[in-house]
Each structure stands twice: as structure tokens, then as C-alpha cells.
C-alpha positions, 0 to 999 in steps of 0.5 A: 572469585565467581561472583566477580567473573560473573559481573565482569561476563554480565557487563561484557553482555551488555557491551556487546548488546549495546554494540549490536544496536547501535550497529544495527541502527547505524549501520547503513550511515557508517558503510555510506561513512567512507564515500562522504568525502567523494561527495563533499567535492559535488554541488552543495545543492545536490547534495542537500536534495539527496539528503532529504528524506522522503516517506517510502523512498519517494524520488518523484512527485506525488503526482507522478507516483501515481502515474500522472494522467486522469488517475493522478488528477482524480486522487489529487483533485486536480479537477474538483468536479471530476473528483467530487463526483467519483467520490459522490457515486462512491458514498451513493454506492456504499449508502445503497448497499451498506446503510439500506441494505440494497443487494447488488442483483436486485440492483443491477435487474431494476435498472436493466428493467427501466432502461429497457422499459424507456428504450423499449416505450420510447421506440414504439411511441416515435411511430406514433409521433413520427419522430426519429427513434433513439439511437441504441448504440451496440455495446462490446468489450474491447478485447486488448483492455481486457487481456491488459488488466488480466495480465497486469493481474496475473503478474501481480498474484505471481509475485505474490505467490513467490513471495508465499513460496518462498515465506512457506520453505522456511528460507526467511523467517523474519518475513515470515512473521511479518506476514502473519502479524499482516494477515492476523492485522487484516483478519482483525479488520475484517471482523470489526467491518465487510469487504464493502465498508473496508473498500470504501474506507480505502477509497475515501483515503486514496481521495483524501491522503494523497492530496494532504501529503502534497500539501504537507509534504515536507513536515510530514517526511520530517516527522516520518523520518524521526518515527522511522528512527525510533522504530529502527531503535526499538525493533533494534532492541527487540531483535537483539534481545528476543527476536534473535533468540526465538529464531535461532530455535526455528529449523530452517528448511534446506536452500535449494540450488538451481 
């Protein structure tokens, strides 16, 4: 009698894992189930466009998801010249410091000693030669710029910090071990390449992914949406089978009401 209760308790395990997954994946289409009626009475095309499923939730264009203007037109190569030649003086500027070795103070003193030099010969000489002498403009920096990317800064390392904050008081465990997995990820890349060869590697993408995905838009969505599912599936079954155990034994600091 004990051996069959066992395999009856042992089966029921199993159900209610199997009724946890699936609730997990489906979730969010059986809470939406109910409104699908409602919306079988709008236009059909509507409908069809609201159904596609886009990489990271995108609604808008590409271009205007990275705000339209000279930025967009850069990083999607609206104008192949400008575009070339940004990307051109980035690889001059990652070969200088990275491949040759070059430091970027030395750098920054032999081109302050040329120019002054040539300004400096060629003002002189015009006397000489009675020709006009060259017009050095006067250099500044405009104060509102400034104080705009300071600001725009300062918002982002706040959010930042709140979401650390909030990670540090034991409030979300889940988000914190995402975050750990994140920087671990990062701290790996860190030892495989510098800051430098890590920004240039970020910059060559910027030039490069964003105008593919325009281009293959819709089979790389689709292809994304059936990785997301299988993703969803996995991490289901993980989290029902170890993630849930493992932390239902992390203590968890006190909520604070404001």
C-alpha cells in the first residue's frame, strides 16, 4: 500500500509540474483569451498587424527608434559617405591606439604641436608675403549642450542606482541573479579584450545590425519569436524545478512602506 501511494504522489508531482509550465508559458495568451472575442468585431487588418511579433517590443520603425534625424541616418546608412566615413575614422582610431600602440596624450600633444606650428609659421610668413593672415576662429563650449548630456547622465546613473538599490535590499531575487549572470558575462569579455577593442566591436555593430534588421525585418522577428518561445519553455522548466526551490531558501530582507 505504501509503494502505490507513492506512485500515485509521485504522478500528481508531475501533473501539477506540467500544469505549472504550461501556465507559465501560456499564461499571458489565456488572460488575453477572454478579450478575443471583442476583438474579432475590429478591422481584420488591424488585427493581423497587432498580432506580429516584433524583437523587443518595437512598435515603430527602426529609424525611428533611434530617433530619426542625423544619428538614424548615420547607423542605418541613409548617407553612405557620411556613414563610411564615421566608421573610417573609428578603424583609423582603434588601429592608432590598439594595433600600433599609439597613447592617446602623445597623440593629442603632436597634433596640438603641428597646428600651432603651421598657425604659428603661416601667421608670421603672411607679413612677409603681404597676404591676409589666417583666420583663427575662437573656440568655446556652449554652455546648454553641456548641461543637457550632464543631465541626460545624471537621469540614467539614477535609474541605475535604484534598480542596484533595489536588487541590494533582497526585494527581487530573480533580477538579482540576472544581474550577477550580466556582470559575470561582462567581466568574461573583459578578459578576453580592453575597453577600447570592446567599444569598437560595439560601434562596428551599431553600423552594421541595425541596417540588416531593416532589411530582414520580418524573418528575423520571425525567427526570434519561435527562439523566445523556446526560451520561455526552457526557463519554464528550469524555474519549476530548481529556480523555485533555490530561492524559497534565500531570506528575504523586510518591504519598507513609505
Amino acid at each position: 500500500m505504501g509503494e502505490g501511494e507513492h506512485q500515485e504522489d509521485h504522478h500528481h508531482h508531475e501533473e501539477s509540474l506540467m500544469e505549472k509550465i504550461a501556465d507559465k508559458i501560456h499564461g499571458h495568451d489565456s488572460s488575453s483569451s477572454s478579450d478575443s472575442d471583442n476583438e474579432k468585431s475590429n478591422d481584420s487588418s488591424s488585427s493581423l498587424k497587432s498580432k506580429v511579433f516584433r524583437l523587443f517590443g518595437r512598435e515603430r520603425p527602426v529609424y525611428h527608434v533611434f530617433g530619426g534625424g542625423k544619428p538614424a541616418d548615420v547607423f542605418l546608412w541613409r548617407n553612405k559617405k557620411v556613414s563610411a566615413g564615421v566608421l573610417g575614422v573609428a578603424t583609423a582610431i582603434w588601429v592608432l591606439f590598439e594595433l600600433i600602440e599609439y597613447h592617446l596624450l602623445t597623440l593629442v600633444c603632436h597634433v596640438l604641436i603641428l597646428a600651432l606650428a603651421l598657425l604659428f609659421l603661416w601667421s608670421n610668413a603672411s607679413t612677409f608675403i603681404h597676404k591676409t593672415s589666417p583666420h583663427i576662429p575662437k573656440l568655446s563650449i556652449p554652455e546648454e549642450p553641456v548641461l543637457q548630456v550632464v543631465n541626460a547622465l545624471r537621469i540614467e546613473i539614477n535609474g541605475g542606482l535604484a534598480v542596484l538599490h533595489s536588487i541590494a535590499s533582497g526585494r527581487d531575487p530573480k533580477k538579482f541573479l540576472s544581474v550577477i549572470a550580466g556582470l559575470w558575462v561582462l567581466s568574461m569579455l573583459g578578459n578576453c579584450c580592453n575597453f577600447l577593442t570592446l567599444f569598437y566591436i560595439a560601434f562596428v555593430l551599431l553600423h552594421t545590425v541595425p541596417v540588416l534588421y531593416e532589411k530582414y525585418d520580418d524573418k528575423v522577428d520571425s525567427f526570434a519569436e519561435k527562439a523566445c518561445f523556446e526560451i520561455k519553455k526552457q526557463y519554464a522548466v528550469f524555474d519549476a524545478k530548481v529556480l523555485s526551490k533555490v530561492l524559497s531558501k534565500i531570506p528575504r530582507g523586510p518591504l519598507k512602506r513609505d
